[in-house]
C-alpha positions as CSV (number, residue, x, y, z in Angstrom):
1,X,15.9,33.0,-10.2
2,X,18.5,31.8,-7.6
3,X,18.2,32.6,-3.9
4,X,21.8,31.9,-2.2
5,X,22.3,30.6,1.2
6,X,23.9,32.5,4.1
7,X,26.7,29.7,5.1
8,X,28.6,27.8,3.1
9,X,29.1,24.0,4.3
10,X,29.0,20.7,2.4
11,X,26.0,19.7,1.8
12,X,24.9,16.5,2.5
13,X,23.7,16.0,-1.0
14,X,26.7,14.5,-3.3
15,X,27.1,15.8,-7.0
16,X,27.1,12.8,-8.4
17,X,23.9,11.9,-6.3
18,X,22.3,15.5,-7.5
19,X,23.0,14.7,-11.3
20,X,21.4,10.8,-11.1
21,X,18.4,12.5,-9.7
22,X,18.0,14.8,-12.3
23,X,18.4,12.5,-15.1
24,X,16.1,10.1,-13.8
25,X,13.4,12.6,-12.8
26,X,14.0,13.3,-16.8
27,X,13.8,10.5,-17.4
28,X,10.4,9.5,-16.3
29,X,8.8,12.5,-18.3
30,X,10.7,11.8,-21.6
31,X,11.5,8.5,-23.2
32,X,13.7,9.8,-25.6
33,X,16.5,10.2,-22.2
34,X,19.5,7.9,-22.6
35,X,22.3,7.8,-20.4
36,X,25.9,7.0,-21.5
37,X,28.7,5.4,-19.4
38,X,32.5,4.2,-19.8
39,X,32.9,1.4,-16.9
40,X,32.3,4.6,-14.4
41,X,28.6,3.8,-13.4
42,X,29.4,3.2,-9.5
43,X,31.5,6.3,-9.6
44,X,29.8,8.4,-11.4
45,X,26.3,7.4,-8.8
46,X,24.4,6.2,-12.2
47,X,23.7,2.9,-10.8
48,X,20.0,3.7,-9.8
49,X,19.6,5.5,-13.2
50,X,20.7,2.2,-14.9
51,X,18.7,0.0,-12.5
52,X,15.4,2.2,-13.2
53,X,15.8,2.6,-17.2
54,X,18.4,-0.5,-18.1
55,X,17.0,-0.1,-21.5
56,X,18.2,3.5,-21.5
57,X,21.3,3.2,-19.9
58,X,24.5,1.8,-21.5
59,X,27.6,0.8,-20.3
60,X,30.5,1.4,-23.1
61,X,33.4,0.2,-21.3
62,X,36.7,1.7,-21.2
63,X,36.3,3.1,-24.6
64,X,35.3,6.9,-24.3
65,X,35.6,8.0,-28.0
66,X,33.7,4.7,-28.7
67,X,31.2,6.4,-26.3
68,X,30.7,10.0,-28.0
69,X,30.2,8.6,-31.5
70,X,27.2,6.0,-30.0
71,X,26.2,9.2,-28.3
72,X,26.5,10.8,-31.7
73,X,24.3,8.1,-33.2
74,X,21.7,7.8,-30.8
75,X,20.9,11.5,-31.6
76,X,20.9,11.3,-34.9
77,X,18.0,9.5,-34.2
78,X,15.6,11.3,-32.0
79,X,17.6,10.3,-28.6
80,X,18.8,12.6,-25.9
81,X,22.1,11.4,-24.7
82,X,24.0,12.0,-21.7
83,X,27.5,10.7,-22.0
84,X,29.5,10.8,-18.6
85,X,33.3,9.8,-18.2
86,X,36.5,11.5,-15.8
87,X,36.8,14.6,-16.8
88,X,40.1,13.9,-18.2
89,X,38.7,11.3,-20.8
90,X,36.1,13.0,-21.5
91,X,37.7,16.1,-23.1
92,X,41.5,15.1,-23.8
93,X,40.3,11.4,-24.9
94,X,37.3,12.1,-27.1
95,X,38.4,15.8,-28.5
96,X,38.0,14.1,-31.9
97,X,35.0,12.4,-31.6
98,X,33.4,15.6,-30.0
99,X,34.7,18.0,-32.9
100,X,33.9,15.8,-35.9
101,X,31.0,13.1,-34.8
102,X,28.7,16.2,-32.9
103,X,29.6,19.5,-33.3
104,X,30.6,19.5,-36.8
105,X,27.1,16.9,-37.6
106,X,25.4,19.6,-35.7
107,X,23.9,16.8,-33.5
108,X,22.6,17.2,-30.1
109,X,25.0,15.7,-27.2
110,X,25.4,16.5,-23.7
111,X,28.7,15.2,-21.9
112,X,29.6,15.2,-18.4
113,X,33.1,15.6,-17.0
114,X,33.6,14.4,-13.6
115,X,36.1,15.2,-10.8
116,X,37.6,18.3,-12.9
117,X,41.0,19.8,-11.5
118,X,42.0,18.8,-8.0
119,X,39.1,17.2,-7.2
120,X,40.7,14.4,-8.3
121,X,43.0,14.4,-5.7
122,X,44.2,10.6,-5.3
123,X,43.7,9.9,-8.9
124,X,46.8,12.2,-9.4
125,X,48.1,14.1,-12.4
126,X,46.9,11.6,-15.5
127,X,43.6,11.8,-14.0
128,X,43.4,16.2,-12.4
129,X,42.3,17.9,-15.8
130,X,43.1,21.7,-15.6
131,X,42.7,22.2,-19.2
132,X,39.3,20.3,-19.9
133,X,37.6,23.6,-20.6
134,X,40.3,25.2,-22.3
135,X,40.7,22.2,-24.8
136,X,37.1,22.0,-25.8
137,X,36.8,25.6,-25.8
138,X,37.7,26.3,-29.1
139,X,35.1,23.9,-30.9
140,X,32.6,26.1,-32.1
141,X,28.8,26.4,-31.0
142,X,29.5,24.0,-27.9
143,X,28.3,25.0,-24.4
144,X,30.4,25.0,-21.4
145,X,29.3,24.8,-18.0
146,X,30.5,24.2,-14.4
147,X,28.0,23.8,-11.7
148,X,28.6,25.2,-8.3
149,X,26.8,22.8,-6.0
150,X,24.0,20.2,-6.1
151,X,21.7,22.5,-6.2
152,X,22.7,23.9,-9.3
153,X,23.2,20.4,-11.0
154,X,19.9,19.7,-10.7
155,X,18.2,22.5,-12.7
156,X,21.2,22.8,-15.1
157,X,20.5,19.0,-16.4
158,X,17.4,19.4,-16.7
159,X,17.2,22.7,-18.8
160,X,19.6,21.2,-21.1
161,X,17.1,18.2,-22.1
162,X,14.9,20.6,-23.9
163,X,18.1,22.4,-25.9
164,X,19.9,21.6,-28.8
165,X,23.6,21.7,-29.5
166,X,26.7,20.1,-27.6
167,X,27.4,20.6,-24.2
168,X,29.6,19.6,-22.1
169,X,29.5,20.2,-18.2
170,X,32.3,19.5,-15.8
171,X,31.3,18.8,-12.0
172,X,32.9,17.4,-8.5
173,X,31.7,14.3,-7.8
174,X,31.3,14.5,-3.9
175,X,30.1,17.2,-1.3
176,X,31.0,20.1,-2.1
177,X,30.0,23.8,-0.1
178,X,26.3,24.6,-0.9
179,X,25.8,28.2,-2.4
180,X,22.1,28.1,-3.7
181,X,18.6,27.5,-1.3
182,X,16.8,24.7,-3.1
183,X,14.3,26.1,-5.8
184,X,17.2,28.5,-7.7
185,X,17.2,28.2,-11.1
186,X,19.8,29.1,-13.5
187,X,19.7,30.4,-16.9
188,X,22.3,28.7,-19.3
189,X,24.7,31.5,-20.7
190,X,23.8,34.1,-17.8
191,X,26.8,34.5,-14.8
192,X,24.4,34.6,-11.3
193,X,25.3,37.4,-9.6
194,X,25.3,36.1,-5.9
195,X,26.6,39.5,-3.6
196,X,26.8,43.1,-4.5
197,X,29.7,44.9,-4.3
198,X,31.3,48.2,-5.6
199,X,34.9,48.3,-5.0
200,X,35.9,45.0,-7.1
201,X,34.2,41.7,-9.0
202,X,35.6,38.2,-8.5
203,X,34.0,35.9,-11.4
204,X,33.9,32.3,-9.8
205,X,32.4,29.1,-11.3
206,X,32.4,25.2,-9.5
207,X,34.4,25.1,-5.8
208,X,36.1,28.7,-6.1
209,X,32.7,30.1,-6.1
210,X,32.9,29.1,-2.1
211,X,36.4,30.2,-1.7
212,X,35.7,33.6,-3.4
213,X,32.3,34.4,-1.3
214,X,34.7,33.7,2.1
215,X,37.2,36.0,0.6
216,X,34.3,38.6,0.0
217,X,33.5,38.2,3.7
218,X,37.3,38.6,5.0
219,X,37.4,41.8,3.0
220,X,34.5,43.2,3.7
221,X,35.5,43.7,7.6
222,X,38.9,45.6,5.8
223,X,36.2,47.5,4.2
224,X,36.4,46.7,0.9
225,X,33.5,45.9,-0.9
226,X,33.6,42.7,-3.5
227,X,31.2,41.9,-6.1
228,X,31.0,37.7,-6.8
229,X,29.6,36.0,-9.8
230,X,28.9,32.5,-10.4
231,X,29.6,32.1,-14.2
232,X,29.0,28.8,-14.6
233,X,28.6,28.7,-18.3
234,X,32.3,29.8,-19.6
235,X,30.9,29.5,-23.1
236,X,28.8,31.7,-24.5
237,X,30.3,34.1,-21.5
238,X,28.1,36.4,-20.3
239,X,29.6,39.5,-22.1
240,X,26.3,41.8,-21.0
241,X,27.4,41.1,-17.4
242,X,31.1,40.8,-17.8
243,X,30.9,44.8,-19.0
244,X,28.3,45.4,-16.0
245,X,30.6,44.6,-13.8
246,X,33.4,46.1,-15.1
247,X,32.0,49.5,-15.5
248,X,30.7,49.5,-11.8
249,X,33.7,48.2,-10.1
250,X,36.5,48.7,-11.8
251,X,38.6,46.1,-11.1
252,X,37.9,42.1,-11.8
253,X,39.3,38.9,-10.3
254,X,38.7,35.4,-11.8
255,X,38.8,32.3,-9.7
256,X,39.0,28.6,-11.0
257,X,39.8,25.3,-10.7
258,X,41.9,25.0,-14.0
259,X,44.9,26.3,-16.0
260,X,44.5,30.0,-16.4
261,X,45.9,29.6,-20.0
262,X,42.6,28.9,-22.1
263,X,40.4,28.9,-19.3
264,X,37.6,30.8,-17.3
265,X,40.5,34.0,-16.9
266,X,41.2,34.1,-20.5
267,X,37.5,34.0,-21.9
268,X,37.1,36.8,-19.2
269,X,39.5,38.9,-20.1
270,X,38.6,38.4,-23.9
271,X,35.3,39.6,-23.1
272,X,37.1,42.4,-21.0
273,X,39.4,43.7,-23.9
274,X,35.6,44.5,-26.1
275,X,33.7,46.3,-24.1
276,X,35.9,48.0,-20.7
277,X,39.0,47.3,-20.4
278,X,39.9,47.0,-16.8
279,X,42.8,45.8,-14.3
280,X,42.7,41.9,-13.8
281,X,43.9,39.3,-12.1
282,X,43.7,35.4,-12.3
283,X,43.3,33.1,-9.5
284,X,43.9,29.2,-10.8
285,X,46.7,26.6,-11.8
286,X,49.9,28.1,-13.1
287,X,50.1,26.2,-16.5
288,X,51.2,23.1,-14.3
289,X,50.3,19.6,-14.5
290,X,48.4,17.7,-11.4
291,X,49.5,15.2,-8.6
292,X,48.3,13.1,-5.8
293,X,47.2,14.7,-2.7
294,X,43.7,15.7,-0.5
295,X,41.8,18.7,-1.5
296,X,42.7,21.1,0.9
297,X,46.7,20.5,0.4
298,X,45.7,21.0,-3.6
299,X,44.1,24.4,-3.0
300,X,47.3,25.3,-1.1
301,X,49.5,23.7,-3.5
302,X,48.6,25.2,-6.9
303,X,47.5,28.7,-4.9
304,X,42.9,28.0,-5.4
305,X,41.9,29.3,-1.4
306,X,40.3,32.4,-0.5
307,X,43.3,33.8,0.9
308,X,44.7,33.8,-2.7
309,X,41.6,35.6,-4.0
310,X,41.9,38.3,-1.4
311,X,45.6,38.6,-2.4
312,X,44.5,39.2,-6.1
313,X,41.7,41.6,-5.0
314,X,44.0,43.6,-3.4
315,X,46.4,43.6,-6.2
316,X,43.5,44.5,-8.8
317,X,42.3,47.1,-6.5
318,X,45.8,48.9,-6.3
319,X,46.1,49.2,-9.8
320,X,43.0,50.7,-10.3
């Protein structure tokens, strides 16, 4: 069960901090907890992880694809690895590896993308992955998830310890806007319905879950009353929800931090097109590439604020 919170501001928790407290809390209960790096411990916040459990923690370099097959291996074995890199390398550079060496072994591997879309910001276009989700995506049987806030991060690694399969989550490193009272949990595959509405759904996951509960709250003084969703797991999508939501409201908006082509919009609206088809519209990146700049300039730049939700519900809503 989640509980969300009534104002949205960064916490003071990072993500990064949120998911090295979860693995080593795992840690301490299971032995069988190993914790995979490429040369990104100090940014990824794993230092204390490796300080704790240096004979569970292993630093692979620069060499990501090298990192997913050792990951591979350690499973194959009895381990339960977690294998972190930039999001970027750790969907575009090790696609291979995570097709042929897990999913199609049928082994059990959990990676973690960091600093997906433009919460990359100075790292600039090689390093701002909009298409991380939409590349793995099409792999079958893997699990995709994107956390909302620390909160979230938390319970999410630690459910996946006791599953089976591939998974790969993508998550901001920093502060981002909390969303969830400490205690939620979160079942993996299930979109968290976090406001009631009637008029129109927005389906969220990662930072435009923030941006679409403020555009919920701008609309609702137009009277207009917007349904929001956290679907952090894009795959399996909640389809039982997805048609909920539909049949109620009529009308759905999605909202992420990544290309609209292949991404949390299109495995929407293929869920859509099965069960009620409805109007849509798709807040996210345009089928563009990234570049340097802060976070706030990003979400004006490639069109991710709430002011660009509202302008989608609005759309939606008219062609109802």
């Amino acid at each position: 069960m989640h509980s969300v919170l009534d104002f949205h501001e960064e916490g003071p928790v990072m993500m990064r901090e949120a998911y090295c407290q979860a693995l080593r809390a795992l840690a301490r209960e299971n032995g069988d907890i190993v914790a995979l790096d490429a040369d990104l411990v100090s940014s990824s916040g794993m230092k204390p992880f490796f300080m704790e459990f240096p004979d569970r923690a292993i630093q692979c370099g620069i060499a990501e694809a090298n990192m997913i097959g050792i990951a591979a291996g350690l499973s194959a074995v009895g381990k339960i690895p977690y294998a972190h890199s930039f999001a970027c390398f750790a969907s575009r550079r090790t696609c291979d590896q995570i097709m042929i060496s897990a999913a199609y072994a049928r082994l059990n591997v959990r990676i973690v993308g960091s600093d997906p879309g433009i919460t990359a910001t100075y790292n600039g276009g090689t390093h701002m992955p909009f298409e991380d989700m939409g590349v793995l995506r099409s792999i079958p049987g893997i699990t995709l998830i994107e956390p909302a806030d620390p909160v979230a991060v938390r319970d999410i690694t630690a459910r996946l310890a006791s599953q089976y399969g591939v998974f790969y989550m993508r998550l901001a490193r920093k502060n981002v806007k909390a969303i969830y009272a400490e205690g939620s949990t979160f079942e993996i595959g299930r979109g968290a319905l976090l406001r009631p509405g009637g008029d129109v759904t927005v389906i969220a996951s990662g930072i435009m879950v923030a941006e679409a509960l403020k555009a919920a709250d701008i609309l609702h003084a137009d009277g207009v009353s917007v349904r929001v969703v956290d679907m952090f797991t894009w795959k399996p999508i909640d389809d039982a929800l997805i048609a909920e939501c539909a049949t109620q409201t009529g009308a759905i908006v999605t909202a992420e931090n990544h290309n609209i082509f292949g991404g949390l919009g299109s495995a929407v609206a293929e869920s859509v097109v099965k069960g009620t088809p409805v109007p849509m519209e798709m807040v996210g990146v345009r089928d563009r590439f990234g570049q340097v700049g802060t976070e706030e300039y990003l979400r004006r730049e490639y069109a991710l604020t709430a002011l660009d939700i509202v302008e989608a519900i609005r759309r939606a809503i008219a062609r109802k």
